[in-house]
KOLDREN-899417 format. One line per 3 residues: number of its first residue (from 0); their letters; for each residue x, y, z of C-alpha. Coordinates in steps of 0.05 Angstrom, whole numbers, padded with zeros to 5 digits, always signed. Layout:
BEGIN
NUM = a = X,Y,Z ~ ...
This chain:
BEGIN
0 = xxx = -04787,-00918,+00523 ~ -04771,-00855,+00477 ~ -04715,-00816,+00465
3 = xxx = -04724,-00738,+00444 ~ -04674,-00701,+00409 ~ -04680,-00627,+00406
6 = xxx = -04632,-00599,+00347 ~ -04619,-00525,+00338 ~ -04622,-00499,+00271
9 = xxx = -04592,-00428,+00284 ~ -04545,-00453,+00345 ~ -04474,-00413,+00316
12 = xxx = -04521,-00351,+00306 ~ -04549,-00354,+00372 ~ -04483,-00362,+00403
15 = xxx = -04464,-00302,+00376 ~ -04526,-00262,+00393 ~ -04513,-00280,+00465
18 = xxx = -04435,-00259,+00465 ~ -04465,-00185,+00429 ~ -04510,-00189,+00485
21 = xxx = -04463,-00205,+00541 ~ -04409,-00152,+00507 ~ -04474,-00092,+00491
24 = xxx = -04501,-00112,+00567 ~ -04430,-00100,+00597 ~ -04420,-00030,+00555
27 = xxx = -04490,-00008,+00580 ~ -04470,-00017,+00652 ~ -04406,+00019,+00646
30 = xxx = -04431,+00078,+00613 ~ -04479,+00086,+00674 ~ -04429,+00065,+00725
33 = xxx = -04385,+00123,+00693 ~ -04443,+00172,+00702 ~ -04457,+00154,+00781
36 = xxx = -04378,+00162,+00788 ~ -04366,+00224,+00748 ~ -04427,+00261,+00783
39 = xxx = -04408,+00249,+00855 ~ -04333,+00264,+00845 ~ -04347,+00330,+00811
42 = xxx = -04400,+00343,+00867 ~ -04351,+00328,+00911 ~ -04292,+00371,+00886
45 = xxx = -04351,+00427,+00876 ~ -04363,+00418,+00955 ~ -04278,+00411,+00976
48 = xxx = -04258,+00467,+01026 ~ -04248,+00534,+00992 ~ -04184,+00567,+00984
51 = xxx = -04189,+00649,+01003 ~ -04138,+00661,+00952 ~ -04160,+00679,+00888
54 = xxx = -04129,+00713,+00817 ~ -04151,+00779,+00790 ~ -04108,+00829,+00741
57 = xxx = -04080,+00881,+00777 ~ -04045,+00934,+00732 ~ -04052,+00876,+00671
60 = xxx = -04022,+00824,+00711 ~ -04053,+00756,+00738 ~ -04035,+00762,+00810
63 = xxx = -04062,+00720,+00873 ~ -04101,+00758,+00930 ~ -04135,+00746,+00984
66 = xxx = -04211,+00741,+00972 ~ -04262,+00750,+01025 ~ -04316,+00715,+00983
69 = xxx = -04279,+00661,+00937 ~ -04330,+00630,+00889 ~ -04338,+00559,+00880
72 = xxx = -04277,+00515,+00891 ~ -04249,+00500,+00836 ~ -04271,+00559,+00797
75 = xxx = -04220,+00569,+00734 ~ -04216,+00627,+00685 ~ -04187,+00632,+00611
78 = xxx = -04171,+00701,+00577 ~ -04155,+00671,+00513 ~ -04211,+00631,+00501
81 = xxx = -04280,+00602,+00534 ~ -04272,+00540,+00578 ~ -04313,+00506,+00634
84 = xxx = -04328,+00559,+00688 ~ -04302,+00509,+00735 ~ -04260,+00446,+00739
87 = xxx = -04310,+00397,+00756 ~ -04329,+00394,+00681 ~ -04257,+00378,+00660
90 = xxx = -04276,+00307,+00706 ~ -04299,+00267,+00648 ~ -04327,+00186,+00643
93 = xxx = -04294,+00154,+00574 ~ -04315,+00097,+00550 ~ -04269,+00050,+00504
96 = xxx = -04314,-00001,+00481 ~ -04260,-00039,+00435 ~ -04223,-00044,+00508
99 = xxx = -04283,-00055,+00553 ~ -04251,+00002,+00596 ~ -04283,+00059,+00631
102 = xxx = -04235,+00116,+00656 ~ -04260,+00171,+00704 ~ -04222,+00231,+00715
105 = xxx = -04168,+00220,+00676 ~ -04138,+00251,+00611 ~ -04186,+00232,+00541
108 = xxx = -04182,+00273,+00479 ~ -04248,+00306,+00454 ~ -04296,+00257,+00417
111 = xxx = -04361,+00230,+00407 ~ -04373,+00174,+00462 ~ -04428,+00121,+00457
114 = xxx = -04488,+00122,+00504 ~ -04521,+00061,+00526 ~ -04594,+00042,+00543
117 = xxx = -04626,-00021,+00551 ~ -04565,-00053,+00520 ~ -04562,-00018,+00457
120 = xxx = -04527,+00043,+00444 ~ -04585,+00104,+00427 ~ -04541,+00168,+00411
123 = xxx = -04473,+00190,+00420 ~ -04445,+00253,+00482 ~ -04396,+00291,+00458
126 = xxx = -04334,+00291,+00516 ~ -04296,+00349,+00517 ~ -04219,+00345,+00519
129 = xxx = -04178,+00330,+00579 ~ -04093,+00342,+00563 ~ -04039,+00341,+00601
132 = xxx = -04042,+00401,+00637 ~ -04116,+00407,+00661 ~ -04103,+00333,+00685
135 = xxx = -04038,+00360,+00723 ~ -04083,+00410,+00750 ~ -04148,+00359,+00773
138 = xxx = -04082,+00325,+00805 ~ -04063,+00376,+00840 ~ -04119,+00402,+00870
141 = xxx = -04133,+00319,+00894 ~ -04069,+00310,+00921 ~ -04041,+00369,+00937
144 = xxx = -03964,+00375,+00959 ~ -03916,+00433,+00952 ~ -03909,+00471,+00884
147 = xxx = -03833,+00448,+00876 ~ -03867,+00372,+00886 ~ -03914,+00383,+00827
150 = xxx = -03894,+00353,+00748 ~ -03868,+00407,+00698 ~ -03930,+00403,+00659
153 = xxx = -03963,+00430,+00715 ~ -03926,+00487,+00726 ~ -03923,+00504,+00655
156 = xxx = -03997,+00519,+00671 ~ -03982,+00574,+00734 ~ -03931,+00612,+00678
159 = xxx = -03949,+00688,+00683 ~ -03980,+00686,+00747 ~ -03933,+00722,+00809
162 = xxx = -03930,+00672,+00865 ~ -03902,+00725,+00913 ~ -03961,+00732,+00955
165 = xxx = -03965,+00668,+00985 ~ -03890,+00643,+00976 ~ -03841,+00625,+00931
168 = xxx = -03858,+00551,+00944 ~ -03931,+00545,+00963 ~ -03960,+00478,+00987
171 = xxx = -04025,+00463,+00974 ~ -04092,+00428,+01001 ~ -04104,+00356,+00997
174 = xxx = -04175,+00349,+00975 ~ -04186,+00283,+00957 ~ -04255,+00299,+00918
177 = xxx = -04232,+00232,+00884 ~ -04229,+00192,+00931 ~ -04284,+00215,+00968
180 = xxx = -04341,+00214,+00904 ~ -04307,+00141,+00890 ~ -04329,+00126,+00958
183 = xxx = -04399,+00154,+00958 ~ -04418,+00122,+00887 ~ -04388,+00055,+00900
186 = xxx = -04449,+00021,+00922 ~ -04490,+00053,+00864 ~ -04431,+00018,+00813
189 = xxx = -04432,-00045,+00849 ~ -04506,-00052,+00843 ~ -04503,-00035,+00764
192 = xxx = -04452,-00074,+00762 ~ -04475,-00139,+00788 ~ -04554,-00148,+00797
195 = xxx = -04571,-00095,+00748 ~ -04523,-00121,+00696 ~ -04543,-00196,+00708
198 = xxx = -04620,-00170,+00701 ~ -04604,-00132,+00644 ~ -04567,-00196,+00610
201 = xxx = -04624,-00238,+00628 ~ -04683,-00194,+00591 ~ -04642,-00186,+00524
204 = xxx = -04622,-00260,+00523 ~ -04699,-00275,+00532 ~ -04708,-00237,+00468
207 = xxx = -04669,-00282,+00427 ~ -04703,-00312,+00374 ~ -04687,-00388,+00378
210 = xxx = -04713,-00436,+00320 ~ -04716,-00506,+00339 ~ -04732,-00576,+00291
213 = xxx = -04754,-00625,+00349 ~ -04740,-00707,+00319 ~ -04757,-00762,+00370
216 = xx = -04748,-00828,+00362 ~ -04772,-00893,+00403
């Protein structure tokens, strides 16, 4: 009768290899999860029911009209500066890897985010800025509601722009484009998040190098 006794050399540094891997593995799905759910919400808010009303400058005002051929839904202008032609760029996925959070659609200033592949990060996306009132404005255009219902942030963003033509308090369109692209990527982010993720964990930990000294005794 024998007795075998397998001793890890390295077995602290291997710990930690696995916990990078485990923590790089998780980042790597998120940052894809983020894509599938950024993409079908902004298709989905690109494909919400059109409004007829639309702004133009009459005599060097901003004023709403009615428009027999409104462009895309959620089509935005800027006469101070350029912007995104449309509000489905200001829907954004952030990823906080020092809080293992991913936040779609909300507010993020602009900055270089870290992009994920095979568990390791390869480059860096620069995210463009999403304040306080563009946010008011994604919320508005989700949730809809009555002008007068809407935060003061928001309607420091309508300043300049007569509100005569279609009342003095206009309600607007629930589109849900949210809820609706959360709905259609779900099953894409529970895949990456589960099987993929485990598969994904399971080739990098293979990788590890692992020296062992093997001492048996009888």
């Amino acid at each position: 009768m024998s007795l075998r006794i397998t001793v890890y050399d390295n077995v602290t540094p291997m710990l930690d290899q696995i916990a990078l891997i485990h923590t790089e593995s998780a980042l790597d799905a998120l940052d894809h999860a983020g894509t599938k759910l950024r993409e079908a919400i902004r298709k989905s808010l690109r494909e919400s029911q059109r409004s007829k009303w639309i702004v133009k400058v009459v005599d060097g005002k901003r004023r709403w009209i009615r428009g027999d051929k409104p462009g895309e839904f959620g089509g935005r202008f800027n006469f101070k500066k350029a912007g995104p032609e449309g509000m489905a760029n200001m829907v954004n996925s952030f990823l906080m890897p020092r809080a293992m959070t991913l936040v779609v659609a909300g507010m993020n200033k602009s900055a270089s985010v870290a992009q994920y592949r095979d568990g390791k990060v390869v480059g860096a996306l620069r995210v463009g800025q999403v304040l306080g009132g563009s946010y008011e404005i994604l919320k508005k255009l989700n949730n809809g509601g009555s002008f007068d219902s809407q935060s003061m942030r928001y309607k420091g963003t309508r300043m300049g722009i007569d509100t005569k033509p279609i009342g003095k308090n206009p309600t607007y369109t629930a589109r849900r484009f949210i809820e609706r692209g959360r709905a259609s990527a779900m099953a894409d982010v529970q895949a990456i998040m589960t099987s993929q993720l485990e598969a994904l964990i399971g080739r990098q930990i293979n990788r590890v190098n692992i020296k062992t000294q093997v001492r048996a005794s009888s």
